[in-house]
Backbone as JSON Lines, residues from 0, in Angstrom:
{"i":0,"aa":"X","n":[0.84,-1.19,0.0],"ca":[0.0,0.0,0.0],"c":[0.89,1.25,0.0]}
{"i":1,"aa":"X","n":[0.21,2.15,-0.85],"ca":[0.8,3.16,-1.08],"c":[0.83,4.94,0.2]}
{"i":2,"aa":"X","n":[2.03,5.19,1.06],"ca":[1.56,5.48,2.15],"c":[1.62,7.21,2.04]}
{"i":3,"aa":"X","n":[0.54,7.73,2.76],"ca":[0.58,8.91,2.57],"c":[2.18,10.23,2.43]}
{"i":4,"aa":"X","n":[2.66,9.71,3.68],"ca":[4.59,9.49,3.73],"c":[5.17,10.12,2.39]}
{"i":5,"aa":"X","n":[5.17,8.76,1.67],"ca":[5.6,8.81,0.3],"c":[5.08,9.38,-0.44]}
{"i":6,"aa":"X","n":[3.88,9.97,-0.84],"ca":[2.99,10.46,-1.26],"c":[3.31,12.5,-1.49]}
{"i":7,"aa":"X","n":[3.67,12.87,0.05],"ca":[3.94,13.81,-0.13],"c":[5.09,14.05,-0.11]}
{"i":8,"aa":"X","n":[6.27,13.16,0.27],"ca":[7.28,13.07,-0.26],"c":[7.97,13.35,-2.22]}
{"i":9,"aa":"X","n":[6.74,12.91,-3.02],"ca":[7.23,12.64,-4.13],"c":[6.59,14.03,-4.42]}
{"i":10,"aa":"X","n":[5.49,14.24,-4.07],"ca":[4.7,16.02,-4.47],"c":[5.43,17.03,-4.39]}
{"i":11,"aa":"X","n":[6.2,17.0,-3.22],"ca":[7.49,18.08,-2.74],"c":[8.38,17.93,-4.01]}
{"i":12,"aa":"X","n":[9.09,16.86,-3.21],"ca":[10.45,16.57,-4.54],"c":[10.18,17.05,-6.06]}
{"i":13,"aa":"X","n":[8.96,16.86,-6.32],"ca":[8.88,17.23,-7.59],"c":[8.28,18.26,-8.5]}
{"i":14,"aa":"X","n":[8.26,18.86,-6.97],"ca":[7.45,20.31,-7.05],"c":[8.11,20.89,-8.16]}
{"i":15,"aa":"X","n":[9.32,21.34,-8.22],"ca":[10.4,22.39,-9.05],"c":[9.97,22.07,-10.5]}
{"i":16,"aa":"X","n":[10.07,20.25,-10.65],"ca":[9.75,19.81,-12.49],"c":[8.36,20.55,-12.49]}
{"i":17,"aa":"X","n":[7.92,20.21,-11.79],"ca":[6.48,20.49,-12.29],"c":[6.25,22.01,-12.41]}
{"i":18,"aa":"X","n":[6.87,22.9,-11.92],"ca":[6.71,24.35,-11.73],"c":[7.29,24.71,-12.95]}
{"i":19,"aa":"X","n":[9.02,24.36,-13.25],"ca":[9.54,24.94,-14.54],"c":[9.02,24.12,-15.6]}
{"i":20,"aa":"X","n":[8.46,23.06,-15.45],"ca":[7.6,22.81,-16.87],"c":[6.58,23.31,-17.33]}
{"i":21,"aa":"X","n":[6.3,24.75,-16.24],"ca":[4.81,25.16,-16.94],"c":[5.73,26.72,-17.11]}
{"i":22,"aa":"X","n":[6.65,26.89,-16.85],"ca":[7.51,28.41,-16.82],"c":[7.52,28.85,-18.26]}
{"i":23,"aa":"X","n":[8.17,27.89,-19.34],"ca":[8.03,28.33,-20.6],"c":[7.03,29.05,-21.29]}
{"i":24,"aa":"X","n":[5.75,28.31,-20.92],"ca":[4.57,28.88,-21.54],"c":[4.21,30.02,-20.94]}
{"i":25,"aa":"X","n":[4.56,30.46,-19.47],"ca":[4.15,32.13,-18.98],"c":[5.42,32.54,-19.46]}
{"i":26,"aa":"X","n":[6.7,32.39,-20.04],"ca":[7.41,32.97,-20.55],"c":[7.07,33.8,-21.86]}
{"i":27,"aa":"X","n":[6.47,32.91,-22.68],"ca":[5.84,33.16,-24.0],"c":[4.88,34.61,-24.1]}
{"i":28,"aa":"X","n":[4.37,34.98,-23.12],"ca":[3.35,35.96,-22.71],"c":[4.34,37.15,-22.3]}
{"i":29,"aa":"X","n":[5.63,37.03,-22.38],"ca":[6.31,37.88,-21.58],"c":[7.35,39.12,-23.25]}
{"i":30,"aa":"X","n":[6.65,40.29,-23.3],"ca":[6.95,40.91,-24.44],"c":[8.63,40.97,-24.1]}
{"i":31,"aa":"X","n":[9.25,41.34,-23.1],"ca":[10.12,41.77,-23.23],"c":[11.4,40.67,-22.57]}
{"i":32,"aa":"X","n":[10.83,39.13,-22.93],"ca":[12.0,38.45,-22.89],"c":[11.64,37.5,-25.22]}
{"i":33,"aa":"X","n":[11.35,38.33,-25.17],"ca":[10.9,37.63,-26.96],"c":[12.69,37.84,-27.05]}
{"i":34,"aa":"X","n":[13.68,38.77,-26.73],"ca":[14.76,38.49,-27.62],"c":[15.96,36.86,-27.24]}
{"i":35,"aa":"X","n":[15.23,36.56,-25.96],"ca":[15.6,35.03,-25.78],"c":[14.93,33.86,-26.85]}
{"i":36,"aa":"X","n":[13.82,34.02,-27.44],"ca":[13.77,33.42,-27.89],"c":[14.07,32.4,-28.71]}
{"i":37,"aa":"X","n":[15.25,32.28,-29.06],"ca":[16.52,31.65,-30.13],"c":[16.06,30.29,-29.31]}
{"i":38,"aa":"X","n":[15.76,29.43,-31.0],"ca":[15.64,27.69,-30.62],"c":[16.93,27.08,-29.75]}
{"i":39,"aa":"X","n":[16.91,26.59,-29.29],"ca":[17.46,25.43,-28.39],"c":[18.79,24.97,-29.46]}
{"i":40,"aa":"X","n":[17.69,24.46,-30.5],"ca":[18.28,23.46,-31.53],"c":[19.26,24.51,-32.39]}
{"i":41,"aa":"X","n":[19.17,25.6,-32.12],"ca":[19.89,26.45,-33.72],"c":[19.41,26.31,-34.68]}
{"i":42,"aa":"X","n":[18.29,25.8,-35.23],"ca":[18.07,25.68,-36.6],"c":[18.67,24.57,-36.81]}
{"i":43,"aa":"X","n":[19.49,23.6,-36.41],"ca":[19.95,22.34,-36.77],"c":[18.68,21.21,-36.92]}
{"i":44,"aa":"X","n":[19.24,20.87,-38.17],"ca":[18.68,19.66,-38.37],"c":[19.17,18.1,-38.48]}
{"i":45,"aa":"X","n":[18.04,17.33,-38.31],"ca":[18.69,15.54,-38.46],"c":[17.64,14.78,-39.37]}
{"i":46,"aa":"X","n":[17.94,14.35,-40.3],"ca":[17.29,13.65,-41.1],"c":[16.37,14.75,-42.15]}
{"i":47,"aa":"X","n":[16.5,15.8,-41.97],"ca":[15.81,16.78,-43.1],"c":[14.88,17.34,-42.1]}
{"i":48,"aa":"X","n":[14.49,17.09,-40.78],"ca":[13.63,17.92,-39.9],"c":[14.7,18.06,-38.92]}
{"i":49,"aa":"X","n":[14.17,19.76,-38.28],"ca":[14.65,20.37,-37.06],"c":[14.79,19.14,-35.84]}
{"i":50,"aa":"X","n":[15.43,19.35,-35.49],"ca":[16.08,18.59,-33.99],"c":[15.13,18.64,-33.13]}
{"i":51,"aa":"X","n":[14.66,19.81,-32.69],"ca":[13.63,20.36,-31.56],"c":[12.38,20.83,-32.08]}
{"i":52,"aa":"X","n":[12.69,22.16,-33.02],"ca":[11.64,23.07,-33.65],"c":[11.59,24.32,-32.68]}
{"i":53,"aa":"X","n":[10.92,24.86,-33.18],"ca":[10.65,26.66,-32.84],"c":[10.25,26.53,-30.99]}
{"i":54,"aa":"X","n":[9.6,26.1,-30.67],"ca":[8.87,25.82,-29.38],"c":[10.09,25.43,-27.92]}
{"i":55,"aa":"X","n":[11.14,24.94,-28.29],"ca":[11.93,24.61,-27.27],"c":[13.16,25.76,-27.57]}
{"i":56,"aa":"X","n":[12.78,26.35,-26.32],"ca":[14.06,27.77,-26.33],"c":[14.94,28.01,-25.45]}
{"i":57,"aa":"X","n":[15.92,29.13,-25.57],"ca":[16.75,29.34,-24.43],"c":[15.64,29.92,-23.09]}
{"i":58,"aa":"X","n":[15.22,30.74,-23.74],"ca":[14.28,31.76,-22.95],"c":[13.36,30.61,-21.51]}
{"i":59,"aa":"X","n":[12.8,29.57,-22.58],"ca":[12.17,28.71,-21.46],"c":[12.97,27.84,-20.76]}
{"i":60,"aa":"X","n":[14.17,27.54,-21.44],"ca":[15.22,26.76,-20.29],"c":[15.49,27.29,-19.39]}
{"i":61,"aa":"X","n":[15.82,28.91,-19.92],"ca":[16.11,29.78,-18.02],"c":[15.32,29.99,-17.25]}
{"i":62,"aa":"X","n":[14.22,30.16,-17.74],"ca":[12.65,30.4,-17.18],"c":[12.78,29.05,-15.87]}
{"i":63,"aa":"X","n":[12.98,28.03,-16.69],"ca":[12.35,26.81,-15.82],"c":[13.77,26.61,-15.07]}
{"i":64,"aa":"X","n":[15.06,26.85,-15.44],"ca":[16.11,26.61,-14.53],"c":[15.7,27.81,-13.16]}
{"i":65,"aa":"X","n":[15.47,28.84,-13.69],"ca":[14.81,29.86,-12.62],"c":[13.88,29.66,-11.16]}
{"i":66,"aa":"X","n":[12.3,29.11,-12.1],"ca":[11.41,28.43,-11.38],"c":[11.82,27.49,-10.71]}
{"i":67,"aa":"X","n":[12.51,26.74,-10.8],"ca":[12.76,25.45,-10.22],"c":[13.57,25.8,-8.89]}
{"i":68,"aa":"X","n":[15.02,26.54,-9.24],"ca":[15.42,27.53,-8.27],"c":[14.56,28.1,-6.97]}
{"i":69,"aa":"X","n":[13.57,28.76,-7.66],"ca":[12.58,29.56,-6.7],"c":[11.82,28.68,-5.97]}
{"i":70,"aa":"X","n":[11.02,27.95,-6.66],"ca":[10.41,26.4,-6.03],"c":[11.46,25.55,-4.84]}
{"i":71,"aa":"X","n":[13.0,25.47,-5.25],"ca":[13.29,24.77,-4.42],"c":[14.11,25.4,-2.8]}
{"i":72,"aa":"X","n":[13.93,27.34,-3.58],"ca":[14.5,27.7,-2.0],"c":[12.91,28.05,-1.18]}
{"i":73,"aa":"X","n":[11.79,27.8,-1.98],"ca":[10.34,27.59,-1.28],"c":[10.15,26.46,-0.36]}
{"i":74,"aa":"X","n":[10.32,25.27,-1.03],"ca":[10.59,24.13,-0.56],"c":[11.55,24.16,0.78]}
{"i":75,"aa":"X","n":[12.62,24.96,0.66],"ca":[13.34,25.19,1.75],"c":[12.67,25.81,3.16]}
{"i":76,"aa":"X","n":[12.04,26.65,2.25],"ca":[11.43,27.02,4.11],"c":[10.43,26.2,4.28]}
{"i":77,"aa":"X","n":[9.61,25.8,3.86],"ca":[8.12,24.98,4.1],"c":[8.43,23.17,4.41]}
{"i":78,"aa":"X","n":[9.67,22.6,4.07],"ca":[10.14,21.2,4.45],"c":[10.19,21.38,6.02]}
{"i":79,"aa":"X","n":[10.37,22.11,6.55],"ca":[10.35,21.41,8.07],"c":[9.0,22.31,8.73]}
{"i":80,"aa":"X","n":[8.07,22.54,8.08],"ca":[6.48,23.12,8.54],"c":[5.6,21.74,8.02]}
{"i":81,"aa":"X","n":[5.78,21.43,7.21],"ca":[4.78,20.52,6.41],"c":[4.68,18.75,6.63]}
{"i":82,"aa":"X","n":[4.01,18.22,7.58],"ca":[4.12,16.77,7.54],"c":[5.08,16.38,6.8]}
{"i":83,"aa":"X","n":[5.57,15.28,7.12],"ca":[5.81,14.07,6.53],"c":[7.51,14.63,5.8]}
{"i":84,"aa":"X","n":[7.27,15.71,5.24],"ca":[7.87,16.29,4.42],"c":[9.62,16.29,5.34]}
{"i":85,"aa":"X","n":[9.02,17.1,6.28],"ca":[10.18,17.85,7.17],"c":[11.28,16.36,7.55]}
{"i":86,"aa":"X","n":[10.8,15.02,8.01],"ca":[11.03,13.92,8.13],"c":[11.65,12.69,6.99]}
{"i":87,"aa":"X","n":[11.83,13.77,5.8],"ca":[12.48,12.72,4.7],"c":[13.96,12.98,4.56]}
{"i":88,"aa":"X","n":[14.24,12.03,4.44],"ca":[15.77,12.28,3.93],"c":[16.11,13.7,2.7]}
{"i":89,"aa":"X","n":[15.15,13.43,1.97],"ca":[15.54,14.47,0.57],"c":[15.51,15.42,1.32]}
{"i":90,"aa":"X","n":[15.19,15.56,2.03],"ca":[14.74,17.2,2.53],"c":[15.73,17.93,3.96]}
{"i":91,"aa":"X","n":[15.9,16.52,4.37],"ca":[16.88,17.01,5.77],"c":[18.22,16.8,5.31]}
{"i":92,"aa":"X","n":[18.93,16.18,4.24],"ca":[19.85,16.0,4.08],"c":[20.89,17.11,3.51]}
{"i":93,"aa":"X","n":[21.91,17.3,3.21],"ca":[22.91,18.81,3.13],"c":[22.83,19.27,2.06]}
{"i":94,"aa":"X","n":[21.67,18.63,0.95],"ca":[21.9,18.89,-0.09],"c":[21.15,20.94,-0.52]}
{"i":95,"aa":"X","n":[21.55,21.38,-1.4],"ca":[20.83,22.58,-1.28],"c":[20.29,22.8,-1.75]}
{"i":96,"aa":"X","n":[18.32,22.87,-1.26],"ca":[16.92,22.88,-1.97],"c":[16.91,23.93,-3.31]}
{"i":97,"aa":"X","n":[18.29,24.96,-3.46],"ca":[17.82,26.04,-4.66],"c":[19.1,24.97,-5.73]}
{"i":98,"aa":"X","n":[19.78,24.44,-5.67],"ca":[20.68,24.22,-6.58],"c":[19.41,22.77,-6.92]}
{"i":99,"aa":"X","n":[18.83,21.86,-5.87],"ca":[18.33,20.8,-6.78],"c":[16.67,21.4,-7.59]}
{"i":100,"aa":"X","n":[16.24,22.46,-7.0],"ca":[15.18,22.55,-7.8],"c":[15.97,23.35,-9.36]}
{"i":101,"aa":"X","n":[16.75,24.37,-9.39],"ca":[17.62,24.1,-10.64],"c":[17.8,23.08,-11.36]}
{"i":102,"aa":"X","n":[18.26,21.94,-10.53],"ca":[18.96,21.15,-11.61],"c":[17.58,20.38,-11.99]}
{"i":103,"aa":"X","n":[16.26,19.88,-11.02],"ca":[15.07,19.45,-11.43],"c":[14.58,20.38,-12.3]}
{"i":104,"aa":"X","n":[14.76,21.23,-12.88],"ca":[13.98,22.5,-13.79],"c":[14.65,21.75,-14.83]}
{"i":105,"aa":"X","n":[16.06,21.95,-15.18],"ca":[16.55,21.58,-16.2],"c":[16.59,19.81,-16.72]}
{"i":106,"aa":"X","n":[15.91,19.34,-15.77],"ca":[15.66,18.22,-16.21],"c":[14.69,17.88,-16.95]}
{"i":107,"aa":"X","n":[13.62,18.38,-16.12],"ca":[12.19,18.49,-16.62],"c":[12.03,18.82,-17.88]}
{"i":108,"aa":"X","n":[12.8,19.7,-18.32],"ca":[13.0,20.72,-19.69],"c":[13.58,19.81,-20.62]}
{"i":109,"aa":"X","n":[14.89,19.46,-20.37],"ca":[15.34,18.24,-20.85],"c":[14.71,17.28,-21.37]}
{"i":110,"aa":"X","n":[13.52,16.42,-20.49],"ca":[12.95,15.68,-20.38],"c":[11.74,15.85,-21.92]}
{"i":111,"aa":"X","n":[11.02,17.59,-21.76],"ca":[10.53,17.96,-22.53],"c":[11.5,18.17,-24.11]}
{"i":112,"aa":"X","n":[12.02,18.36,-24.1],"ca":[12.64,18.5,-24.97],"c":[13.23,17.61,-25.99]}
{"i":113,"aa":"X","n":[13.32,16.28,-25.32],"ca":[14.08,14.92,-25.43],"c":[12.6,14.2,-26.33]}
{"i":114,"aa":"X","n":[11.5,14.36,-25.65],"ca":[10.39,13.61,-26.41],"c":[9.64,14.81,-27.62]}
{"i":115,"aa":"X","n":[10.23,16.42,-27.85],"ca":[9.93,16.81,-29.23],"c":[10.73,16.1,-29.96]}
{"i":116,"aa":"X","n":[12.13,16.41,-29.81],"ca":[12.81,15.3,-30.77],"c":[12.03,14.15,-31.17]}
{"i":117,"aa":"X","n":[11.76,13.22,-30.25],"ca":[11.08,11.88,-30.56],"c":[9.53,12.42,-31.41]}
{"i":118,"aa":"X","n":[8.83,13.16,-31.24],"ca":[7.49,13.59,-31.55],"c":[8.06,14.23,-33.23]}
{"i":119,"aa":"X","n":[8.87,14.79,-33.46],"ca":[9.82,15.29,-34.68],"c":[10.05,14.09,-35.23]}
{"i":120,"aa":"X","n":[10.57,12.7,-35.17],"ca":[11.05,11.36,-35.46],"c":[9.86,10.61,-35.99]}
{"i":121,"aa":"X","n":[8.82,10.79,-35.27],"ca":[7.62,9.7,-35.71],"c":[6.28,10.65,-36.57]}
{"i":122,"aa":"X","n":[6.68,12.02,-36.52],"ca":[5.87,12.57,-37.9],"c":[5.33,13.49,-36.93]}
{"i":123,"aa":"X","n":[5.04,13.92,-35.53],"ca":[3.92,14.73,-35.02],"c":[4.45,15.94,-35.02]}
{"i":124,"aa":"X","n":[3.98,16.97,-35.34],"ca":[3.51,18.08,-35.21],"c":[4.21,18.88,-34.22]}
{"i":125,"aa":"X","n":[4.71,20.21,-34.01],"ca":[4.68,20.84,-32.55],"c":[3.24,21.02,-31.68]}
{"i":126,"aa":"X","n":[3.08,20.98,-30.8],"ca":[1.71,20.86,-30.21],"c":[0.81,19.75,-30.1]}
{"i":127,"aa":"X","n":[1.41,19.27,-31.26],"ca":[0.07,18.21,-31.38],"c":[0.28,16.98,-30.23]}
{"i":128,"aa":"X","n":[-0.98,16.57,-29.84],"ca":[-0.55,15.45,-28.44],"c":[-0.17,14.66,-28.77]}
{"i":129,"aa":"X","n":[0.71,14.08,-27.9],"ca":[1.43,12.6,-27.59],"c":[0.44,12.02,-26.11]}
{"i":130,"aa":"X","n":[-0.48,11.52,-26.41],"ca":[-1.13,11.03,-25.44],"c":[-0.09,10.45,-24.02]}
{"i":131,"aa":"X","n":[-0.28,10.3,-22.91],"ca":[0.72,9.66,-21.87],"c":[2.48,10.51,-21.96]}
{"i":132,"aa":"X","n":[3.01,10.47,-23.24],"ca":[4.29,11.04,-23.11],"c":[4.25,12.6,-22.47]}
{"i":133,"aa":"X","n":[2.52,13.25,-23.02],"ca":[3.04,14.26,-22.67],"c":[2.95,14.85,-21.11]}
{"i":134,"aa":"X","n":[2.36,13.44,-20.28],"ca":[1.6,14.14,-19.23],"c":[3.21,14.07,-18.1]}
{"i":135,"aa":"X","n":[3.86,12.84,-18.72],"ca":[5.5,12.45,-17.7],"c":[6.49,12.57,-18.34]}
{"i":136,"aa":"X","n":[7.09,13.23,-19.71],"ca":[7.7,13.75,-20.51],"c":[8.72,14.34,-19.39]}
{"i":137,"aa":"X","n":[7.98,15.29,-18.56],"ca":[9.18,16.42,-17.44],"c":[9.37,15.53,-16.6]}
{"i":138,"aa":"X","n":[8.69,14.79,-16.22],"ca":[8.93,13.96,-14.78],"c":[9.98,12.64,-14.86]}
{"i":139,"aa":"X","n":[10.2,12.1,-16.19],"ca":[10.96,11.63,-16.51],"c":[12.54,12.07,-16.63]}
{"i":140,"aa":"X","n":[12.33,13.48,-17.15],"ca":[14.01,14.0,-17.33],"c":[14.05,14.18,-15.91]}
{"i":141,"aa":"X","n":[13.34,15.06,-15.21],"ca":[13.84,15.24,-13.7],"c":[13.96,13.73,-12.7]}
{"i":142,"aa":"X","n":[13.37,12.76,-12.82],"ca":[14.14,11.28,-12.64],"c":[15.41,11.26,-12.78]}
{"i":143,"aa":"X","n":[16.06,11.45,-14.18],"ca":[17.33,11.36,-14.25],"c":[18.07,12.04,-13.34]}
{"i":144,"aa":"X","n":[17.96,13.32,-13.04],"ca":[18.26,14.01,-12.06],"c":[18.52,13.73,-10.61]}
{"i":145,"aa":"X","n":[17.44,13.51,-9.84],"ca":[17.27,12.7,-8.93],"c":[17.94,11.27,-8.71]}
{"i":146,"aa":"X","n":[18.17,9.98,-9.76],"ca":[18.7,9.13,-9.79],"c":[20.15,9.3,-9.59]}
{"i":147,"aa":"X","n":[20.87,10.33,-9.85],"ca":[21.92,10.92,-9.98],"c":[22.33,10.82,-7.84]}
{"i":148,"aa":"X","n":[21.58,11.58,-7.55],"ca":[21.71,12.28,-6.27],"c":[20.8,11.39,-4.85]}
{"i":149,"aa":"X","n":[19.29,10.86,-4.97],"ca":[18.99,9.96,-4.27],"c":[18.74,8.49,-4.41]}
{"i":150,"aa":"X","n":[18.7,7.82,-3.52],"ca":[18.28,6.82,-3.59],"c":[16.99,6.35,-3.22]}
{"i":151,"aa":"X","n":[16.15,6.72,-4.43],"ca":[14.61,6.71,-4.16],"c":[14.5,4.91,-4.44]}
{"i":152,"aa":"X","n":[13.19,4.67,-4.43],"ca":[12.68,3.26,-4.02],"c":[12.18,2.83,-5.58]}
{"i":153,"aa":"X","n":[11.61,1.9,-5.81],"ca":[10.52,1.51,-6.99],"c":[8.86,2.56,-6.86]}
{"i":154,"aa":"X","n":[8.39,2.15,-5.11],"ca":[7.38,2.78,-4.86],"c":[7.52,4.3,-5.19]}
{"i":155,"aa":"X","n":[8.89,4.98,-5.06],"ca":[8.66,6.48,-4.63],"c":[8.58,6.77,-6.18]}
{"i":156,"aa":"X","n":[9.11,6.3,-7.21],"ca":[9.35,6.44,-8.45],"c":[8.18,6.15,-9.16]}
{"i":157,"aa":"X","n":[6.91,5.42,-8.7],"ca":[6.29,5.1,-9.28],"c":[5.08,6.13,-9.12]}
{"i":158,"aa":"X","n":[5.0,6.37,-7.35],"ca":[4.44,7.21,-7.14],"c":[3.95,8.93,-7.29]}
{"i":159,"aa":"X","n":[5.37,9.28,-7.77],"ca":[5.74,10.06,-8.42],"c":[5.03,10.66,-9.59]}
{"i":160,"aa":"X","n":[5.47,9.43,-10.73],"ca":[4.55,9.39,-11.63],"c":[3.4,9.57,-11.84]}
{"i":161,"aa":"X","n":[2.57,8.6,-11.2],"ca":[1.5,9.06,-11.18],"c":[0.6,10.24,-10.53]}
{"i":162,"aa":"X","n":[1.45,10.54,-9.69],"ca":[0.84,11.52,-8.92],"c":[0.93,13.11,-10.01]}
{"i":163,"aa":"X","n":[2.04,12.99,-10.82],"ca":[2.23,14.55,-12.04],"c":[2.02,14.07,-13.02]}
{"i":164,"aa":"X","n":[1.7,12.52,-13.46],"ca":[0.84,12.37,-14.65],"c":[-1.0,12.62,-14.37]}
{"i":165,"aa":"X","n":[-1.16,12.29,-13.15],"ca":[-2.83,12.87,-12.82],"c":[-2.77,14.31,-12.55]}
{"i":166,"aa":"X","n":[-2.04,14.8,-11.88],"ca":[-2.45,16.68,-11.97],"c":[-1.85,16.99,-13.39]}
{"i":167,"aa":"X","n":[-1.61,16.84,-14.59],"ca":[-0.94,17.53,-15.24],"c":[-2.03,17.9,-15.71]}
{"i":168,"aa":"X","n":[-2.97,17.19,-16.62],"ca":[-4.46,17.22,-17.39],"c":[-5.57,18.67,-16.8]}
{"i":169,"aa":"X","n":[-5.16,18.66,-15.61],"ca":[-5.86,19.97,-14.53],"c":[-5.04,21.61,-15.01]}
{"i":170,"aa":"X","n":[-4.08,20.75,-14.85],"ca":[-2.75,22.01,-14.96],"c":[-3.03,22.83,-16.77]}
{"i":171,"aa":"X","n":[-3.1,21.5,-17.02],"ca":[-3.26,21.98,-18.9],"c":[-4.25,22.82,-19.22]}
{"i":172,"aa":"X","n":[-5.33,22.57,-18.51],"ca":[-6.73,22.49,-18.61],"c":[-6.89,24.17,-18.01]}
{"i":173,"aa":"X","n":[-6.41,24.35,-17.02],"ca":[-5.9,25.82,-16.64],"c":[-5.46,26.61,-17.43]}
{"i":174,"aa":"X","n":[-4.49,26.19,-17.85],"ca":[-3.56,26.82,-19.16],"c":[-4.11,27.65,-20.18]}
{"i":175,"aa":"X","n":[-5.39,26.19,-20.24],"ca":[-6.73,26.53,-21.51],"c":[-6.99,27.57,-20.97]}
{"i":176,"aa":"X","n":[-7.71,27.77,-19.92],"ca":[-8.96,28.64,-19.37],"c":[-7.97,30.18,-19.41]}
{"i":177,"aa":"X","n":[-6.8,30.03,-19.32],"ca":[-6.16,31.57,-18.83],"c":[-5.86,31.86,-20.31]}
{"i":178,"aa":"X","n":[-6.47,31.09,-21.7],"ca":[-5.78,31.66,-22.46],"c":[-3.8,31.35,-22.93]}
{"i":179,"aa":"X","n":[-3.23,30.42,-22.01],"ca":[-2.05,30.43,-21.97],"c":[-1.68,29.28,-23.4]}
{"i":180,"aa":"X","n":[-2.4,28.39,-23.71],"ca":[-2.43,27.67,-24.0],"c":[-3.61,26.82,-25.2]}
{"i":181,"aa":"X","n":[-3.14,26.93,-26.62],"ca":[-4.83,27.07,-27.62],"c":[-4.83,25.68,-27.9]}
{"i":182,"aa":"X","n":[-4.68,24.14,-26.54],"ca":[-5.57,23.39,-26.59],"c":[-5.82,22.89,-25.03]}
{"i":183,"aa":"X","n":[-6.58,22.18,-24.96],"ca":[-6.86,21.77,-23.68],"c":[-6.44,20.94,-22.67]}
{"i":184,"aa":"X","n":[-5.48,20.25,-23.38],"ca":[-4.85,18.79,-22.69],"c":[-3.65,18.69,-23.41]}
């Protein structure tokens, strides 16, 4: 059984992916960072299509290396207020909550970034859905991250997952409603 413990253990930890994976898109709204905009990819291509495409930028990598930052010196004060939280290793240990929500931003991004390529490879579209890839796309690169630095479980990894593949659909769905975003999911 899956225990509450772990539960908000994995919500915390993965607060930062989940924050700088939505940073890009309020970046986009932002007139006066448009001169970041420059693709990721350079205009490079592989096989006769772009690497990335127009949509993966510098602008949103810093955005979300940023957020994640901010998220994780948040995380810093609120880990020893918040159940369960204050009591985990990730959180009491020396590591420093603004350098790993950084490096979870840039994972997440990574992560996003890693499956346009793949979405570029099998014919789709920018935007267009990847059902399931797109809901753990970030939560996957920021895994790598984490694998790096803790020693999480099967359960915490799994839990994880599902826990930012079920809020993401809400999150999107928000996105819609503010206008941030011209589809729904």
């Amino acid at each position: 059984m899956i225990s509450l413990e772990i539960f908000m253990q994995m919500l915390f930890l993965l607060a930062p992916a989940g924050i700088a994976n939505t940073a890009p898109v309020w970046g986009a709204k932002l007139p006066w960072l448009r001169r970041w905009n420059t693709p990721l990819d350079c205009g490079l291509k592989y096989g006769g299509q772009r690497l990335l495409g127009d949509n993966k930028t510098w602008r949103g990598l810093a955005l979300g290396a940023f957020f994640g930052g901010l998220s994780g010196a948040v995380l810093a004060t609120l880990s020893s207020l918040i159940p369960y939280v204050g009591r985990v290793d990730v959180f009491s240990s020396e590591i420093n909550l603004v350098l790993l929500g950084v490096l979870l931003g840039c994972g997440a991004l990574a992560g996003d970034a890693l499956k346009s390529f793949c979405k570029r490879r099998i014919g789709l579209r920018p935007g267009q859905s990847w059902p399931v890839m797109d809901q753990i796309d970030y939560i996957l690169g920021a895994y790598i991250i984490t694998g790096f630095i803790f020693d999480l479980t099967p359960t915490h990894y799994l839990v994880g997952l599902l826990t930012y593949a079920l809020v993401h659909p809400f999150i999107s769905y928000a996105a819609y409603l503010l206008r941030l975003k011209r589809d729904k999911f």
